[in-house]
Backbone bond lengths (Angstrom), bond angles and torsions (degrees), N, CA, C in turn:
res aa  C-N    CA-C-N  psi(-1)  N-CA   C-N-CA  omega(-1)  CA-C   N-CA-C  phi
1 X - - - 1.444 - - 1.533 108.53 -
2 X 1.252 110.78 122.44 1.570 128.14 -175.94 1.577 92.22 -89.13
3 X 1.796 95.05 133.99 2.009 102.47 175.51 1.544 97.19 -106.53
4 X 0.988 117.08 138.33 1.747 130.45 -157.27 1.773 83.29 -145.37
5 X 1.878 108.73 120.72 1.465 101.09 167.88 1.658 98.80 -112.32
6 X 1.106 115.40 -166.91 1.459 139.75 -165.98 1.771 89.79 -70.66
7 X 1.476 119.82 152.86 1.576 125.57 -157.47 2.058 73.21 -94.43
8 X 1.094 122.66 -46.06 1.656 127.82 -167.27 1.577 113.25 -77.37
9 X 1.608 125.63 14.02 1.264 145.11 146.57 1.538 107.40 -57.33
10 X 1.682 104.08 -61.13 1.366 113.35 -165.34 2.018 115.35 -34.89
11 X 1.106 81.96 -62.12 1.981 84.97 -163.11 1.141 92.60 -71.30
12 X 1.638 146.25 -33.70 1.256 113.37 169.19 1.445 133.89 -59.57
13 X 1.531 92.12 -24.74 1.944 88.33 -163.45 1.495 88.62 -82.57
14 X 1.025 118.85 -7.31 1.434 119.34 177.91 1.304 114.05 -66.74
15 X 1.435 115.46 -58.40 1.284 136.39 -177.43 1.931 118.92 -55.32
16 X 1.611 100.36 -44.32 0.884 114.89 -165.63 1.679 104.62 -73.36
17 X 1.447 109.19 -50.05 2.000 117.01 -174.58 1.449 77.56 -75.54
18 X 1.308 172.68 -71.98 1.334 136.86 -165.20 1.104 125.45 -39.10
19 X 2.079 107.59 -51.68 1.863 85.14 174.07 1.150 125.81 -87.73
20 X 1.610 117.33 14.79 1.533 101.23 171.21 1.786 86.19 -107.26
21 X 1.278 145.03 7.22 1.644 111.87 147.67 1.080 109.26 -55.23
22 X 1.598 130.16 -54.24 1.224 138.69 -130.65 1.633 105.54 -76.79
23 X 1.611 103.09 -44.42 1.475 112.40 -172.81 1.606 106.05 -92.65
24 X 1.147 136.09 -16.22 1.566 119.25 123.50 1.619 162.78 -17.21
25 X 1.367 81.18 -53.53 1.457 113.19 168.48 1.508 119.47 -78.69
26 X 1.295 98.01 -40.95 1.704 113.52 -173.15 1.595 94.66 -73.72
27 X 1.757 126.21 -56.67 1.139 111.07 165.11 1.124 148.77 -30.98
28 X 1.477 113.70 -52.02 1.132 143.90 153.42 1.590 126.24 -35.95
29 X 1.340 105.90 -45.42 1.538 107.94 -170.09 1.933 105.71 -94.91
30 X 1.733 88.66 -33.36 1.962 93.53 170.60 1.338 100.87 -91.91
31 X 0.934 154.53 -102.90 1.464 156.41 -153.21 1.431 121.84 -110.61
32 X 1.592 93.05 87.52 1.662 114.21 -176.35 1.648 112.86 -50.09
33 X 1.526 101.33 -38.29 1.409 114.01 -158.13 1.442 113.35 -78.06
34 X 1.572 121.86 -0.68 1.479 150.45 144.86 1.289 118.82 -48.68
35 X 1.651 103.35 -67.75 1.075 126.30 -154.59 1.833 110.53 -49.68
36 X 1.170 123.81 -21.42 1.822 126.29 -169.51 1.512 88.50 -79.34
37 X 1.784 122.12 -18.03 1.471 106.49 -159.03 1.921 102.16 -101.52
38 X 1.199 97.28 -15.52 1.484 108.19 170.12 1.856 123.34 -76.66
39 X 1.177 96.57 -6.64 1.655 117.37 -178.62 1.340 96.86 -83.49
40 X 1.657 148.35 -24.70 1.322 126.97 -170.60 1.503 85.04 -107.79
41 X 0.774 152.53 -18.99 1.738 133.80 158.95 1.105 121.48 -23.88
42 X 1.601 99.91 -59.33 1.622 148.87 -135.92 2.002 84.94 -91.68
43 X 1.025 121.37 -57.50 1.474 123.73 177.14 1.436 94.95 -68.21
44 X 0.953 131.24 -53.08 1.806 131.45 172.14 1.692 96.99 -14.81
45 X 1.524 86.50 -77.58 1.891 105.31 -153.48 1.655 104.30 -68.50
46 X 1.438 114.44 -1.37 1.582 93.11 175.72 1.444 98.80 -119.19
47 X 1.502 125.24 6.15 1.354 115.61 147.24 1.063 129.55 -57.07
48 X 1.498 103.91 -66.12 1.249 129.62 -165.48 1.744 119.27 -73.47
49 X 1.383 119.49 -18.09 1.064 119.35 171.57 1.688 131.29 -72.51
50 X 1.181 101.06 -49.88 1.796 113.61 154.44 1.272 123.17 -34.07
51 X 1.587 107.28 -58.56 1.590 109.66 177.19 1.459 107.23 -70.16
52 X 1.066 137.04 1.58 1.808 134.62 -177.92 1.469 81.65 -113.02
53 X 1.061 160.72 -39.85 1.543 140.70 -155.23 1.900 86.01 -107.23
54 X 1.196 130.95 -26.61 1.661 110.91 172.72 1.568 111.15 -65.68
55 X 1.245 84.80 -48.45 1.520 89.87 -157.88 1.728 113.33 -86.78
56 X 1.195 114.69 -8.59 1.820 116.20 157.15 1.815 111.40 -117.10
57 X 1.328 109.76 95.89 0.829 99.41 169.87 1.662 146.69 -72.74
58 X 1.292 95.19 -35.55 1.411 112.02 136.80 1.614 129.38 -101.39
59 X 1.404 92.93 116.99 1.754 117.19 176.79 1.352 131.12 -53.37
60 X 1.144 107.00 125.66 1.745 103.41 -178.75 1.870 93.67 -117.02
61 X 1.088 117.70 174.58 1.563 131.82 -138.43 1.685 90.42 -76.40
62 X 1.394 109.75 -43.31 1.670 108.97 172.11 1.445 122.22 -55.51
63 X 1.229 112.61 -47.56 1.428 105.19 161.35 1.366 135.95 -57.39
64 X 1.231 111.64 -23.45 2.085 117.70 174.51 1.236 85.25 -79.60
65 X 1.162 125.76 -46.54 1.505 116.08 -141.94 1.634 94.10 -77.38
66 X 1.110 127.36 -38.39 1.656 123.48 -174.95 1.619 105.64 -78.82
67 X 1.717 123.39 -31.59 1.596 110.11 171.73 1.338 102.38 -84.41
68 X 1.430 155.30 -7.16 0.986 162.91 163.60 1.530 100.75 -57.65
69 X 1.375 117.33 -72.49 1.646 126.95 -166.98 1.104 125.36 -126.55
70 X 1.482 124.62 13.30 1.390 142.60 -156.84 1.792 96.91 -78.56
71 X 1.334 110.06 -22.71 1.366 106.67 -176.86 1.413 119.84 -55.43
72 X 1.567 103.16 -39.88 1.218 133.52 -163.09 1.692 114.18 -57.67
73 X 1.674 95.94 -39.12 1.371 120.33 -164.79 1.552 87.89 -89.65
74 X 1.295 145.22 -41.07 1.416 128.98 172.49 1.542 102.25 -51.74
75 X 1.095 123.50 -73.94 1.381 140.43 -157.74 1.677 95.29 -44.09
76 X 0.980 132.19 -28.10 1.624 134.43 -147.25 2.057 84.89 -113.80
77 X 1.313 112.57 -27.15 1.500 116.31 166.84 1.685 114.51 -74.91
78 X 1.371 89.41 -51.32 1.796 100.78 -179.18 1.497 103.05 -53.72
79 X 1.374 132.34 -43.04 1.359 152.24 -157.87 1.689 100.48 -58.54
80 X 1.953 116.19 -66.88 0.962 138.70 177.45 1.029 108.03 -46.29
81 X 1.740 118.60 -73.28 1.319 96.80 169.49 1.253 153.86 -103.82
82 X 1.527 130.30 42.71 1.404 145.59 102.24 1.562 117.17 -24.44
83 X 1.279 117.79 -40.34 1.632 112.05 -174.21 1.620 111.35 -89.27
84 X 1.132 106.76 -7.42 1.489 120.77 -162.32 1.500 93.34 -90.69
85 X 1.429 120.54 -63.51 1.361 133.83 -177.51 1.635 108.93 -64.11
86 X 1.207 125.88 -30.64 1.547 132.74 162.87 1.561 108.35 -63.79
87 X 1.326 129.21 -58.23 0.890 127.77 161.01 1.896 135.20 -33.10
88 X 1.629 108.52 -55.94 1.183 131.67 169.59 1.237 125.55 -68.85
89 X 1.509 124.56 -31.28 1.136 130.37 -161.37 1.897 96.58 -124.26
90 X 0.780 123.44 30.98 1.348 124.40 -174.18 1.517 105.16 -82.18
């Protein structure tokens, strides 16, 4: 059995593993000491992306829009709670 996704997957997943190279890297090269907390995003978005492209095979605008930028929305989760546990555990 051949897995064939949606032709309108393409430029997002494209789009999307660019900006999480990009904002990786940038972490990485400015503030290393970040960077271990940007890694559970990063496992986030390659979970979670597969199961949204298996399981819709045809895409509706929420789905591009979360493999498109969904990273973004972990990272902005990961963020909270890092500040939460800094906060609490201080």
């Amino acid at each position: 059995m051949k897995f064939e996704f949606h032709p309108s997957y393409e430029p997002a997943l494209l789009f999307g593993i660019s900006l999480q190279a990009a904002w990786l890297g940038l972490l990485w090269f400015c503030t290393y000491h970040i960077f271990p907390f940007t890694l559970i995003p990063t496992a986030a978005y390659c979970i979670i992306t597969p199961i949204i492209i298996v399981r819709h095979p045809k895409p509706t605008v929420l789905d591009l829009q979360l493999v498109r930028t969904g990273y973004f929305f972990y990272c902005a989760l990961g963020l909270l709670v890092v500040c939460a546990y800094a906060v609490f555990f201080r």
